[in-house]
matplotlib code that plots the C-alpha trace (Angstrom):
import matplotlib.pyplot as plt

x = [-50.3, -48.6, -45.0, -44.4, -40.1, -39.4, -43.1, -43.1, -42.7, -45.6, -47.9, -46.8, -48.3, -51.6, -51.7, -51.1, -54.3, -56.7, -55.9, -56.6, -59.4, -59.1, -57.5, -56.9, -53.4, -52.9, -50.2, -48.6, -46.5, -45.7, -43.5, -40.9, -40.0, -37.4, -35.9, -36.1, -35.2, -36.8, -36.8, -36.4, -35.3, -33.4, -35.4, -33.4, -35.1, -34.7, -32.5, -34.2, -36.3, -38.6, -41.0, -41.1, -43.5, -45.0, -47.4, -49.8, -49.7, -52.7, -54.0, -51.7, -53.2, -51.8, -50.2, -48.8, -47.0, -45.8, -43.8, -42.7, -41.2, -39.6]
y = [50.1, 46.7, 46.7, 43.0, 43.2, 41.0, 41.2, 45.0, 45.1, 43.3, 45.1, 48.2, 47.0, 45.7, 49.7, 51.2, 49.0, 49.7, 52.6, 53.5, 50.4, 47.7, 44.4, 41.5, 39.5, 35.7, 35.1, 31.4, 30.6, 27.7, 25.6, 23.0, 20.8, 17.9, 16.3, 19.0, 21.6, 24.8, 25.8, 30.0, 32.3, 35.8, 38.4, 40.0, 43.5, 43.8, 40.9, 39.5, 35.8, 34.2, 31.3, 30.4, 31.5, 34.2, 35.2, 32.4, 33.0, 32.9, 29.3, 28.0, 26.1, 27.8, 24.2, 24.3, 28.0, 26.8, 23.9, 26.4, 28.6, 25.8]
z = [104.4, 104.4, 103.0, 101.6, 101.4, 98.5, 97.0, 97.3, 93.6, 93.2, 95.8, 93.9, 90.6, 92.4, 93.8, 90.1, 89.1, 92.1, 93.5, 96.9, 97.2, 99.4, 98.4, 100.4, 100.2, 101.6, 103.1, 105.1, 107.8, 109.6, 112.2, 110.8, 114.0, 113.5, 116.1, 118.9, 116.2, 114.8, 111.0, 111.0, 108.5, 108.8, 106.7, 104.3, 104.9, 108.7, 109.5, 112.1, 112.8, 112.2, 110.7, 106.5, 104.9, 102.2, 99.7, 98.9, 94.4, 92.8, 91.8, 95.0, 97.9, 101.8, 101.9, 98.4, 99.4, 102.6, 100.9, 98.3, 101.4, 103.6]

ax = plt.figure().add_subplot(projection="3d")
ax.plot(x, y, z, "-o")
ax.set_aspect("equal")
plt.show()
């Protein structure tokens, strides 16, 4: 089972309406490099780093989400 942190509220509603049957989730994640620099975020649910990114919302392009998470 995939635990999404902040999106687990969502991923629990998706479970009350399918049950136990498969479902797939899209997710994005890049690398924002700037002048010899890295972009990362801390999680909030573990704390550790990382690169942007998240759920890809429905309607949303994988290059629309990733501008929405840097």
């Amino acid at each position: 089972m995939i635990i999404l942190g902040e999106h687990n509220g969502l991923y629990k509603k998706i479970r009350k309406k399918v049950g136990k049957d498969k479902i797939f989730l899209n997710f994005t994640s890049g690398i924002l490099h700037n002048s010899g620099k890295i972009l990362l975020q801390r999680r909030a649910d573990r704390g550790t780093w990382g690169l942007p990114g998240g759920a890809i919302e429905l309607g949303e392009s994988a290059a629309e989400a990733l501008m929405r998470e840097f």
